[in-house]
C-alpha positions as CSV (number, residue, x, y, z in Angstrom):
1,X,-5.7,-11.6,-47.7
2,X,-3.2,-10.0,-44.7
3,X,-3.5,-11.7,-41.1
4,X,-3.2,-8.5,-39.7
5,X,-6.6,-6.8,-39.1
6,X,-4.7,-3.2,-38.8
7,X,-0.6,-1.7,-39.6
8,X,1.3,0.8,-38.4
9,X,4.0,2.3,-39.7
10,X,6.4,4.8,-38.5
11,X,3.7,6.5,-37.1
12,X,4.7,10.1,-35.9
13,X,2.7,12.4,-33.6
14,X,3.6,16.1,-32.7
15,X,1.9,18.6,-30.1
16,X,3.4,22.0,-29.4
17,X,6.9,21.7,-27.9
18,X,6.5,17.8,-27.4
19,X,6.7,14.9,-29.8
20,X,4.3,12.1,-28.0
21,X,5.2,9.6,-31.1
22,X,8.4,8.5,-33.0
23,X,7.8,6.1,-36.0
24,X,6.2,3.9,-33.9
25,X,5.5,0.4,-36.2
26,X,3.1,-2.6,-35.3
27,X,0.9,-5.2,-36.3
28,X,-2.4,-6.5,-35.4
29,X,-4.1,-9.8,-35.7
30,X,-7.7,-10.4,-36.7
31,X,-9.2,-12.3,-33.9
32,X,-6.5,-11.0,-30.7
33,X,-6.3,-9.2,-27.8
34,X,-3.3,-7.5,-28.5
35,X,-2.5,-5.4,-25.1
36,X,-0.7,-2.3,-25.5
37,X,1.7,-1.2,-22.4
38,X,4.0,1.9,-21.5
39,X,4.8,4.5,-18.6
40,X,1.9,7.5,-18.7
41,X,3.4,9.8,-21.2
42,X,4.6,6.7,-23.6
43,X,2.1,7.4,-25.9
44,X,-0.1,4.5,-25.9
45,X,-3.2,6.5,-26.0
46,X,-2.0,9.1,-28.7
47,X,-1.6,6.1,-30.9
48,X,-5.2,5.3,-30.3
49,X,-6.4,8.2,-31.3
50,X,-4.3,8.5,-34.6
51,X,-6.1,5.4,-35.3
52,X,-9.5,6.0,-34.1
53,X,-10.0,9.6,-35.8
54,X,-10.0,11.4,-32.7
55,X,-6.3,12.9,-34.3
56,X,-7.4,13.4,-38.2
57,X,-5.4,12.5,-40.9
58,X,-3.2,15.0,-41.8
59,X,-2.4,15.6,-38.1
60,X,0.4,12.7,-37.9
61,X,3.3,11.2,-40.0
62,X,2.8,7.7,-41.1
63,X,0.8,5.5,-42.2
64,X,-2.2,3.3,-40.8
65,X,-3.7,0.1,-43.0
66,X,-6.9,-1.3,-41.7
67,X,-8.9,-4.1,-43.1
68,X,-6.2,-4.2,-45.9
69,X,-7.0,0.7,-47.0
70,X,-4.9,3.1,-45.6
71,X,-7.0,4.9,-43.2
72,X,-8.1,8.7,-44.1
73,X,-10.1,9.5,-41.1
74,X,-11.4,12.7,-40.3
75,X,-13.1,12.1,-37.1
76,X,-14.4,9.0,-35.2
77,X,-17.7,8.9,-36.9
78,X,-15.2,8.1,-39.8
79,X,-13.8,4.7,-38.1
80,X,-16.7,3.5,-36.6
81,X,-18.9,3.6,-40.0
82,X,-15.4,1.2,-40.6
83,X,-16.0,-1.0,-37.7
84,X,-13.3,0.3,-35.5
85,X,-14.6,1.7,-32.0
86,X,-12.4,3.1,-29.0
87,X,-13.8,3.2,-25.2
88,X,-11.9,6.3,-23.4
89,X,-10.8,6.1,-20.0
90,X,-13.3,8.6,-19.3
91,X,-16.7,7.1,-20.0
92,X,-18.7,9.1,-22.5
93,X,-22.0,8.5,-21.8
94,X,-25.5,10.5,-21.2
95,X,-26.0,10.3,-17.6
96,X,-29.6,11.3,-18.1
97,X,-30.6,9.0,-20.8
98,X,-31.6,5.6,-20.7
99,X,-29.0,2.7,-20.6
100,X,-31.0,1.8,-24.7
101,X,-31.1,5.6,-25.5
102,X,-27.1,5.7,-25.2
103,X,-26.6,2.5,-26.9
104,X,-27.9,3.9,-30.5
105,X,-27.2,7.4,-29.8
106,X,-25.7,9.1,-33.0
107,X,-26.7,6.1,-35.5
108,X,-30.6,5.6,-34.9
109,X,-32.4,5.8,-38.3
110,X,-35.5,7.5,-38.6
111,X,-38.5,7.4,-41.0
112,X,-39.6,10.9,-41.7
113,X,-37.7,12.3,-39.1
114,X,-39.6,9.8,-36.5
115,X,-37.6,7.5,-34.2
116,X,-39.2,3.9,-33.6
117,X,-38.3,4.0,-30.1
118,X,-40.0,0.7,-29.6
119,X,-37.2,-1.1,-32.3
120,X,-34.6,0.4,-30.2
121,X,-35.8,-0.7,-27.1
122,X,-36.0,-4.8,-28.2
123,X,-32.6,-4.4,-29.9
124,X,-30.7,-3.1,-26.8
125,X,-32.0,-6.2,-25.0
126,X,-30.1,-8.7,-27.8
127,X,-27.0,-6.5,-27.0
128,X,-27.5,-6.7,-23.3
129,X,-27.5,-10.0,-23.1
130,X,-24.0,-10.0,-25.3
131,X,-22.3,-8.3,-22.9
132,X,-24.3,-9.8,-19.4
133,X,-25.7,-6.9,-18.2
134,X,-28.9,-7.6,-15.9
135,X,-30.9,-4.4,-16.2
136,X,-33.7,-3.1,-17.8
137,X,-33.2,-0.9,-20.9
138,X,-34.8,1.7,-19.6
139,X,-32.6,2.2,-16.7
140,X,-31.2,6.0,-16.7
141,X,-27.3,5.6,-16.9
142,X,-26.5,7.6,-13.6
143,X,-28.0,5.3,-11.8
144,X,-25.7,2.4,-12.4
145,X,-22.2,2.0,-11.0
146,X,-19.0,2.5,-13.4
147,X,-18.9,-0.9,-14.4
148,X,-22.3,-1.4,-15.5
149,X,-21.6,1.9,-17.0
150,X,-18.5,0.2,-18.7
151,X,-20.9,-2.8,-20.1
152,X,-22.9,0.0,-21.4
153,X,-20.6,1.6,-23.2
154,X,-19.1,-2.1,-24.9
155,X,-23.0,-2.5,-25.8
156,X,-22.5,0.5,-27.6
157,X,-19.7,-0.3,-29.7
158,X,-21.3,-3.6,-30.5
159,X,-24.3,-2.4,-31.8
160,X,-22.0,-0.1,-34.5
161,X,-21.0,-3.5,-35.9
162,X,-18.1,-3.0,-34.6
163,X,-14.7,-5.5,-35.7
164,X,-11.9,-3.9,-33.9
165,X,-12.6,-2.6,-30.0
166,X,-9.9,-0.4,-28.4
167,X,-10.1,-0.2,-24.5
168,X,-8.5,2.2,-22.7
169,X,-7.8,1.4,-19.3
170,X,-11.1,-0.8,-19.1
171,X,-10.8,-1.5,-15.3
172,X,-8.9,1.5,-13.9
173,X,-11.9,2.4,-12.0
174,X,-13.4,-1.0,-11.8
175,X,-12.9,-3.1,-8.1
176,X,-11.4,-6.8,-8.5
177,X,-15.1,-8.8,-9.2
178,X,-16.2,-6.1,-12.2
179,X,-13.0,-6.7,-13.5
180,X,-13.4,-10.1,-13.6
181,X,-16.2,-10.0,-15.2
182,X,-14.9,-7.5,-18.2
183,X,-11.8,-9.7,-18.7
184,X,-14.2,-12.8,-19.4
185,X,-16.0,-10.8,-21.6
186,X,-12.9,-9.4,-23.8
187,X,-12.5,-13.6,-23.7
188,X,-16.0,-14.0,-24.9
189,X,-15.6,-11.2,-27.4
190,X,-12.5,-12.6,-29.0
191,X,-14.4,-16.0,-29.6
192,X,-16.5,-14.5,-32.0
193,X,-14.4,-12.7,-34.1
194,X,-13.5,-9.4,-32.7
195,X,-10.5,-8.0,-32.1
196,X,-9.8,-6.0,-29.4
197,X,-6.8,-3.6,-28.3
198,X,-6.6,-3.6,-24.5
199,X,-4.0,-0.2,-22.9
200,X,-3.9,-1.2,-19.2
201,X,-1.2,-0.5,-16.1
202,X,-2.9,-3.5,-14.6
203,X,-0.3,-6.7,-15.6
204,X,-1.4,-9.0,-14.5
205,X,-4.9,-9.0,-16.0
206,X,-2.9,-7.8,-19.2
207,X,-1.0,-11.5,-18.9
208,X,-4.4,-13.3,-18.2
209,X,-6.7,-12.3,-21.3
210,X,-3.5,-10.8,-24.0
211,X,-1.9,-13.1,-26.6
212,X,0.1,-10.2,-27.9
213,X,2.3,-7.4,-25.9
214,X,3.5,-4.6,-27.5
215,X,5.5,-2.0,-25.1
216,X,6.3,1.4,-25.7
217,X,8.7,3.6,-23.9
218,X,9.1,7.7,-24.9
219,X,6.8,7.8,-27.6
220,X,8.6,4.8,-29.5
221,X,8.1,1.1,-30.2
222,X,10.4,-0.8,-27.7
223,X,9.3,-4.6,-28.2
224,X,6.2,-6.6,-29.1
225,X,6.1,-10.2,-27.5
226,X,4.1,-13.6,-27.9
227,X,2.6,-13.9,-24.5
228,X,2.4,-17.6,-24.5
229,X,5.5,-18.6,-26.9
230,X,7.8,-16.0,-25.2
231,X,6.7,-16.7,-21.7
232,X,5.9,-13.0,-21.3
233,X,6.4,-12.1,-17.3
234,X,5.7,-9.1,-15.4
235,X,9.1,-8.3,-15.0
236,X,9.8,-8.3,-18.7
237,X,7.1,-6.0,-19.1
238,X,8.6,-3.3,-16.8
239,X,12.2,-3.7,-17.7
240,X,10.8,-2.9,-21.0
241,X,8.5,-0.6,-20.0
242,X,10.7,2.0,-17.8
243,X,14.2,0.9,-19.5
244,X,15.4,-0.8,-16.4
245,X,14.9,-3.7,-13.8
246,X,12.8,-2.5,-10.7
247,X,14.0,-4.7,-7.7
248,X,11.3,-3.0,-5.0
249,X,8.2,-1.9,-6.0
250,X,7.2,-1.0,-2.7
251,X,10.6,0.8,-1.1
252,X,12.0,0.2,1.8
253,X,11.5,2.3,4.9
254,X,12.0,2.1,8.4
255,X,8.8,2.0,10.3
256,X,8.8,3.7,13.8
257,X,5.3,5.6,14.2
258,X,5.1,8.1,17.5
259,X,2.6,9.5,19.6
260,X,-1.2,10.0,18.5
261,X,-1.8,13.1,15.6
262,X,-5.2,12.4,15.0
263,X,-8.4,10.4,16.8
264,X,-11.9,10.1,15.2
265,X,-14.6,8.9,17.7
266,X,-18.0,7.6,16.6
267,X,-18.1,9.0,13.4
268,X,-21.0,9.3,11.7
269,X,-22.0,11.1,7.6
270,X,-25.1,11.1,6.3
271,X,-26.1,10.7,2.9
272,X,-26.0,14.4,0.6
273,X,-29.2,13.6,-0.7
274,X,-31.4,11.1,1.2
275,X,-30.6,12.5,4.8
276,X,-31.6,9.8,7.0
277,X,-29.1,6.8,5.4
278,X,-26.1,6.6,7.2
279,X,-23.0,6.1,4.6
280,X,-20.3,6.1,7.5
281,X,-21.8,4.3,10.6
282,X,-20.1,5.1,13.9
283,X,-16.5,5.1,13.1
284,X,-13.7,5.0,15.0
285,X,-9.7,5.0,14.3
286,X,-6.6,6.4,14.8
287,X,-3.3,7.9,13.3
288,X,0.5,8.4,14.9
289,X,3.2,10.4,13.8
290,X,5.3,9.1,11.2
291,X,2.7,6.2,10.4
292,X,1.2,5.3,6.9
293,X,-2.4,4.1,7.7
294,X,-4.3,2.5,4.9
295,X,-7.8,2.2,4.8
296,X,-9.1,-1.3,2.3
297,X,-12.7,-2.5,1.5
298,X,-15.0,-3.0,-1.4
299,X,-16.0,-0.2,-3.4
300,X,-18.8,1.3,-1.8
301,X,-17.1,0.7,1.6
302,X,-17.4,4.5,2.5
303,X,-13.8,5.2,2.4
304,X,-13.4,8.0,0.1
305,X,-16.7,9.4,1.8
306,X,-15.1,9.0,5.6
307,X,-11.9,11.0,4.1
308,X,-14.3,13.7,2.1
309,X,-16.2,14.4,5.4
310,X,-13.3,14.6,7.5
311,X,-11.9,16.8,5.0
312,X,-13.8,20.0,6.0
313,X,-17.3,18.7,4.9
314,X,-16.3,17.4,1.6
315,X,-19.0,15.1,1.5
316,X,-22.6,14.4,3.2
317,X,-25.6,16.1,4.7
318,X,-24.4,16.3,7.8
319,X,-21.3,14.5,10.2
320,X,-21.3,13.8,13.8
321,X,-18.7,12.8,16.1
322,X,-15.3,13.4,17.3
323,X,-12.3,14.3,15.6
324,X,-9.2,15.4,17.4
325,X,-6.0,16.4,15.9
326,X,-2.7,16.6,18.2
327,X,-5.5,16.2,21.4
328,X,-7.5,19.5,20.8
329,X,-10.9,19.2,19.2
330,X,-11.8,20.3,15.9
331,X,-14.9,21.3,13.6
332,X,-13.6,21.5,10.2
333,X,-16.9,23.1,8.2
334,X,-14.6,24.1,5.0
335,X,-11.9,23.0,3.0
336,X,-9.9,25.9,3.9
337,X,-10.4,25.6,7.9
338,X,-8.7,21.9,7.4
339,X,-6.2,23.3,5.4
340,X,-5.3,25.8,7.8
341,X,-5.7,22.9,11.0
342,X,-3.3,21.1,8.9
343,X,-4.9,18.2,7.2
344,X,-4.2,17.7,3.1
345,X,-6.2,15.9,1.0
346,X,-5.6,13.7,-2.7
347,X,-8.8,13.3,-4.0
348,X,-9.5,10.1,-6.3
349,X,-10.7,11.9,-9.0
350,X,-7.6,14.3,-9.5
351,X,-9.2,15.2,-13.4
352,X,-12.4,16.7,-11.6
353,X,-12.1,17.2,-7.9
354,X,-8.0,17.8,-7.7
355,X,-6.7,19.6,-10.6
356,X,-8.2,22.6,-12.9
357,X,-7.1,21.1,-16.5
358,X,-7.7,24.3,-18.7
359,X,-5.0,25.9,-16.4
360,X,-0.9,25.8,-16.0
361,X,0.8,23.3,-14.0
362,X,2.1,26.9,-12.0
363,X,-1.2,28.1,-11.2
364,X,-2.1,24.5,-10.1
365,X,0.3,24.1,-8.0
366,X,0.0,27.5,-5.9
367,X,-3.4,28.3,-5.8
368,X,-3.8,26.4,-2.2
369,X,-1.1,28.7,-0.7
370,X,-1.3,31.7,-2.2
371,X,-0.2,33.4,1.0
372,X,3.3,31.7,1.1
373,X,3.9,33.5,-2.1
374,X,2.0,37.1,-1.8
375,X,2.6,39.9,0.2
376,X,-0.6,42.0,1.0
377,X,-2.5,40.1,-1.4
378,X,-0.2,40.9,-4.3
379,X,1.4,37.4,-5.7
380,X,5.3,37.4,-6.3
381,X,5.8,36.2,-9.8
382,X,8.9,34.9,-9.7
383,X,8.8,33.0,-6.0
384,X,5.8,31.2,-7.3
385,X,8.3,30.2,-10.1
386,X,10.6,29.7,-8.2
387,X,8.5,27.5,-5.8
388,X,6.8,25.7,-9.1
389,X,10.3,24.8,-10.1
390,X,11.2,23.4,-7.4
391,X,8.3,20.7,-6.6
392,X,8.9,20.1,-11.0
393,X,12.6,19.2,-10.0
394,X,11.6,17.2,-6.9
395,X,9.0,14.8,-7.8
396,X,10.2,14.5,-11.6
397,X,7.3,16.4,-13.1
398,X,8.5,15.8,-17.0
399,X,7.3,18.4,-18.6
400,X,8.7,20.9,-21.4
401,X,7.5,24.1,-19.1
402,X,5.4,24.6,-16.1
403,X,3.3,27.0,-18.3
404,X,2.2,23.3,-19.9
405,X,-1.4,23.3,-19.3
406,X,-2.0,20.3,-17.2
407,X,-4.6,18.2,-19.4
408,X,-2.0,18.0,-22.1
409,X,-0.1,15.8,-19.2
410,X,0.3,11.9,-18.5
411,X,-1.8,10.4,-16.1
412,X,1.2,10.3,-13.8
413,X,2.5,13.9,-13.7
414,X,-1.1,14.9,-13.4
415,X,-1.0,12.9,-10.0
416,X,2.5,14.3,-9.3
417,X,1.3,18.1,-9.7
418,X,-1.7,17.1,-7.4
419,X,1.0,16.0,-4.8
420,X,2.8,19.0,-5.2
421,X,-0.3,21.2,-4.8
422,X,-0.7,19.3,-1.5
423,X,3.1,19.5,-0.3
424,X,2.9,23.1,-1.2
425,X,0.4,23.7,1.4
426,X,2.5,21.4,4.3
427,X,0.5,19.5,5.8
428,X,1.2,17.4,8.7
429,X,-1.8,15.0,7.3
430,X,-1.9,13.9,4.1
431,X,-5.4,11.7,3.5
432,X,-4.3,10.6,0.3
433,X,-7.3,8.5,-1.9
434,X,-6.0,6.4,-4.5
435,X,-2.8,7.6,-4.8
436,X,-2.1,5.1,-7.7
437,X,-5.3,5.1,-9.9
438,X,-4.9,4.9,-13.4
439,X,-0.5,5.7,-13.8
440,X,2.1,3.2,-14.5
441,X,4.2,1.1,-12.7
442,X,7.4,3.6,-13.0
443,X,5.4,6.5,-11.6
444,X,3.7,3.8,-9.2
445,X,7.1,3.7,-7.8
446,X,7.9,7.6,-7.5
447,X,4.5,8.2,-5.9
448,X,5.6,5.5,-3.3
449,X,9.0,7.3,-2.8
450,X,7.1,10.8,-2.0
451,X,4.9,8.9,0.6
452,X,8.1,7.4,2.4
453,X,9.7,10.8,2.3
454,X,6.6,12.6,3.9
455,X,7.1,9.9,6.6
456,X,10.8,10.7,7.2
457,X,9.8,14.6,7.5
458,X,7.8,13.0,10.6
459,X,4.9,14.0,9.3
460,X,1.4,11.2,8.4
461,X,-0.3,9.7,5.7
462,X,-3.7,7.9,5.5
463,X,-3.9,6.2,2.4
464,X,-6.8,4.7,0.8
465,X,-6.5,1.8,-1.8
466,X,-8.3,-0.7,-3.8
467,X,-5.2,-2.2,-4.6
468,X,-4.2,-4.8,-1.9
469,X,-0.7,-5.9,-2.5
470,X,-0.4,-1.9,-2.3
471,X,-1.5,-1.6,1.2
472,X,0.0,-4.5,1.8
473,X,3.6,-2.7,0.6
474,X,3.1,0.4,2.3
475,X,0.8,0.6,5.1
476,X,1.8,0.5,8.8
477,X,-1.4,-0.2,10.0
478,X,-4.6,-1.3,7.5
479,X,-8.5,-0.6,8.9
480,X,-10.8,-2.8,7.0
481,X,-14.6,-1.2,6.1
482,X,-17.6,-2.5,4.1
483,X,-21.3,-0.9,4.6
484,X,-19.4,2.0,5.9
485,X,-18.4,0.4,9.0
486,X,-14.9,-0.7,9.8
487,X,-14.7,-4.9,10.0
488,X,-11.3,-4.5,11.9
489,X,-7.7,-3.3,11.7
490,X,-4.6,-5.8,10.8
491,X,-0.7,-4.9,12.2
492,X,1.8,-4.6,8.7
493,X,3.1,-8.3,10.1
494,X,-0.5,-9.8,10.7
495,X,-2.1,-8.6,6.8
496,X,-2.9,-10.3,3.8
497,X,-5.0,-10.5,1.2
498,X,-7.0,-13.0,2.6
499,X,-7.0,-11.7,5.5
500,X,-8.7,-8.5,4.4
501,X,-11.1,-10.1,2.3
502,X,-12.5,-12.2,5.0
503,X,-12.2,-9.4,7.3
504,X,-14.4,-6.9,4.8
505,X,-16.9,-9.6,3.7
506,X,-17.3,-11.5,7.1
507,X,-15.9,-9.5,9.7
């Protein structure tokens, strides 16, 4: 019997004026977490779902062997009755079903078209346990955080028997101790039997848990490595990964911040809900001209909620306090009024809050500033092409049209038609949350050079991050919050990581 648990071979995967695969070939172990890395657009989650039966046989060139059978998969109920599960970036759970409900949704047997609800209910517990989550059964799923919800979903898969586990981007949205905890259990997992496919931007956790690296670059297989017996580093990974050495991650820039843009005094949001809990309690801070000013913490800090409030009422109940923004007072009470007072904002959650997916990367990028491209409320066609062009050639938006819609894009050029969106509307603030989240190191990089050449136009940027050695590479100035009040702010020469861990958990 094969030691491979699952083949490729020249695997080959079209859409519409693109080809996202090129006779991509690998090999899988039984028993190893085999890591798969690439820049967004490299294809790494295509090839999952070729295997998974989320792309149906028929719909690709190649072939796939698992468990020794070419695969004929018509849909993902076909591969898990196999034992082979994917988890998808995007969680795909019931938010208004119990944590045991979602666990044997779709493959709960009945007896007469009756559910024993009370077999379900002990089973999930067994399962639970497995993958050390602490909560009752019961529990409705929107209550927990995303990485209980990420335990959940594991649970799931488990409970289809499941001998092959593909995560995609497991931690993207998880902070550093939930991620922790998920890598020891992909370590726990792997000790009894199961194998497990791991696609992650995050290298260094893929180094920790991986004993096999495979890299692909433009659709195609580049390398596979032997993490231990090739002394797989970082740098290998990226030379591989974006087909050249990067020296700076972080680039260089001269940092000479001016005068005072923006003062918040006493800031205070309430909660949308529960109107008498204070999420952001009394802050204060400031921004200069030509400054990058990052904003670090836990999650749950209130960082993103600070930014949505200040962001014409983005967020919360109610705000009070002062916010000031080149010395005159402002009440922002819409989006639109902060556009227009000129703040810009780069939400987190570009796929729900930044971008419309079902639409064109042309109307995405416009629909902000319609007025720089109409005249009496008739839109020019061909500036707005002109214009879409433009930002396309700028930040390296690869794309075969700007008619693409923008779901069909990478992670990264989703991000990068969000920035363009924002640059579009010119800004002399740009509160930018996340700017990294869930895109490769390449495009990592290219986000990095837009920020630096905002600065240069003289114009700010408050940046929040999870990601420390990011703030630590970019960030002029870093203010420190936890239980949505700010611990204390750190000069660029002063920070660390320590620093700001002790600062957020101490004060």
């Amino acid at each position: 019997m094969s030691d491979y648990i699952l083949e490729i071979e020249n695997l080959t995967k079209d859409f519409p004026g693109v080809r996202a695969l090129e006779n991509v070939s690998l090999k899988i172990k039984k028993g190893e977490i085999h890591s798969i890395c690439g820049e967004n657009g490299a294809g790494k989650s295509t090839l999952m779902s070729c295997i998974s039966g989320v792309y149906p046989v028929g719909s690709f060139e190649g072939k796939v062997i698992y468990k020794g059978n070419e695969i004929k998969y018509h849909s993902v109920k076909d591969s898990e009755k196999e034992g082979l599960a994917i988890i998808h970036q995007e969680l795909a759970l019931s938010p208004y079903l119990s944590i045991y409900e979602n666990i044997f949704l779709g493959h709960m047997d009945t007896k007469l078209g009756i559910i024993n609800w009370d077999k379900y209910l002990n089973e999930s517990r067994k399962y639970l346990k497995t993958v050390g989550l602490n909560e009752h059964p019961e529990t409705i799923v929107s209550k927990l955080g995303v990485g209980k919800q990420q335990l959940v979903e594991i649970a799931r898969a488990l409970s289809k028997k499941t001998e092959l586990l593909i995560l995609d981007e497991p931690t993207s949205s998880l902070n550093d101790d939930e991620s922790e905890k998920l890598l020891n259990l992909m370590l726990e997992l792997k000790k009894q039997g199961i194998t497990l496919v791991m696609i992650s931007h995050k290298l260094n956790e893929v180094l920790k848990v991986a004993d096999t690296v495979t890299i692909l670059r433009d659709g195609k297989s580049i390398s596979v490595y032997d993490v231990k017996a090739d002394n797989l580093t970082e740098q290998m990974i990226i030379k591989d990964m974006v087909g050249r050495i990067l020296t700076h991650r972080f680039p260089e820039r001269n940092s000479s911040p001016e005068e005072t843009v923006m003062e918040v005094k006493n800031w205070t949001v309430y909660h949308p809900e529960y109107h008498n809990i204070k999420i952001v309690d009394n802050v204060s801070f400031f921004l200069r001209k030509s400054e990058i000013l990052a904003f670090c913490g836990p999650m749950g800090a209130g960082r993103t909620e600070l930014m949505m409030s200040l962001f014409g009422h983005s967020y919360g109940f109610r705000s009070e306090g002062e916010l000031k923004i080149k010395g005159k007072n402002y009440i922002l009470k819409s989006p639109r009024m902060a556009i227009d007072s000129g703040l810009g904002y780069i939400s987190e959650d570009r796929k729900n809050l930044g971008l419309i997916l079902i639409q064109d990367i042309k109307t995405n990028i416009t629909h902000s500033s319609l007025n720089k491209i109409s005249k009496f409320g008739i839109i020019d066609n061909q500036k707005e092409i002109r214009e879409t062009e433009r930002f396309r050639k700028d930040l390296n938006i690869r794309t075969p049209s700007i008619n693409q819609y923008v779901r069909n894009l990478s992670g990264g050029n989703q991000q990068k038609v969000a920035v363009s969106k924002t640059l579009m509307a010119n800004p002399d603030i740009f509160i930018v949350d996340e700017p990294t989240r869930g895109i490769d190191v390449g495009a990592k990089t290219e986000i990095y050079g837009i920020m630096n050449n905002i600065i240069a136009a003289g114009k700010s940027v408050i940046m929040v991050s999870s990601e420390l050695p990011e703030a630590l590479g970019m960030a002029d100035r870093i203010y420190v919050m936890n239980e949505g009040k700010i611990k204390g702010v750190l000069n660029r020469e002063e920070a660390s990581q320590e620093k700001i861990m002790h600062m957020a958990l101490v004060g």
